[in-house]
C-alpha positions in Angstrom: 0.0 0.0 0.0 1.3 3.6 -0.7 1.8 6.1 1.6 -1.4 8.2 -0.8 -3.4 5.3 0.1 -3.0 5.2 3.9 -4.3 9.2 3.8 -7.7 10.3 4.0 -8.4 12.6 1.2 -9.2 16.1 1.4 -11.9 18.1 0.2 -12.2 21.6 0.1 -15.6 23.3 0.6 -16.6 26.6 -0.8 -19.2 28.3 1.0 -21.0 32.1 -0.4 -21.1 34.8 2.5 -25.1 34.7 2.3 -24.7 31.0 3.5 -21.9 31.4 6.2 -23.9 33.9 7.6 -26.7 31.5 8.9 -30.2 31.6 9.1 -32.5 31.4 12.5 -35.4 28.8 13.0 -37.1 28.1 16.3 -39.4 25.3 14.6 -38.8 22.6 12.5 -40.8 20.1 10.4 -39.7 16.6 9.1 -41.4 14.8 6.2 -40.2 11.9 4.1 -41.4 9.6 1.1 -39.9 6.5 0.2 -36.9 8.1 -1.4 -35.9 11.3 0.6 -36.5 13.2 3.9 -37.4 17.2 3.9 -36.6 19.3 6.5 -38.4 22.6 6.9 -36.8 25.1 9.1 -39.0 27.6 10.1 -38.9 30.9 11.8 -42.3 31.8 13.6 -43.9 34.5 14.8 -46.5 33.5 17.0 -47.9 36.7 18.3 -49.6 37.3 14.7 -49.3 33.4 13.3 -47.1 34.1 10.6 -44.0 32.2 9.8 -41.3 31.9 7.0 -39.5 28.4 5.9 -36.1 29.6 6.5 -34.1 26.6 4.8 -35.5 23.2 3.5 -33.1 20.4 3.1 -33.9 17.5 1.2 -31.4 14.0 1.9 -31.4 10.5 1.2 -32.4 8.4 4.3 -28.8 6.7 4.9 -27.6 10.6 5.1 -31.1 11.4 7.3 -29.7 8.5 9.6 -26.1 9.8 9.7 -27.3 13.5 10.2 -29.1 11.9 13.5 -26.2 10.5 14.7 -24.1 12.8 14.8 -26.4 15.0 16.2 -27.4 12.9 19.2 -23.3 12.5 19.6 -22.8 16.1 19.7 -25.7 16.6 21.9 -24.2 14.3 24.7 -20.9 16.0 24.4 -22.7 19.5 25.0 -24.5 17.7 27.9 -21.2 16.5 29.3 -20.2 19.8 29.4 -22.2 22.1 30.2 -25.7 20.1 31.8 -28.8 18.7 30.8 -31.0 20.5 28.3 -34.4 21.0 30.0 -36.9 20.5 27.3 -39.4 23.5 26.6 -43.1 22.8 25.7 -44.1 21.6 22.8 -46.1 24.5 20.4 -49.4 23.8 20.0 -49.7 25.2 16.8 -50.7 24.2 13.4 -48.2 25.0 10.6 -49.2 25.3 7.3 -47.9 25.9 4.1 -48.4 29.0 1.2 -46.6 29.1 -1.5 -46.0 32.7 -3.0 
């Protein structure tokens, strides 16, 4: 085996300045079909019942299943660190969709 084999390759990543940046969502929504699972993440205003989807990210469900993993790892290590997460109350509101 070469040594270029034993190395992990590297990828570089571009990312724009809109995108780095970020966006906010305090709600999210998970669907999926056979082939895929959509994430809707939503910003919402309940005061006045409004709300905008933010970001929507559409993956395969291996990469779904990934994605939870290594959010569920990274949510012990925050744990670990800095304490339990108390969970807040689920909304009771209905979200639907408008397209514009």
């Amino acid at each position: 085996m070469t040594q270029e084999n034993n190395q992990e390759k590297q990828i570089q990543v571009k990312i724009t300045d809109e995108v780095l940046k970020g966006v906010y969502a305090n709600t999210m929504q998970v669907s999926h079909t056979n082939d895929e699972f959509v994430l809707d993440f939503m910003n919402i205003f309940p005061v006045n019942s409004v709300g905008i989807v933010t970001s929507k990210v559409i993956v395969s469900p291996a990469h779904y299943k990934r994605i939870l993993a290594a959010m569920q790892q990274n949510l012990k290590l925050y744990e670990d660190k800095f304490g339990r997460i108390k969970e807040g109350e689920t909304p009771e509101h209905k979200i639907g969709f408008k397209a514009e």
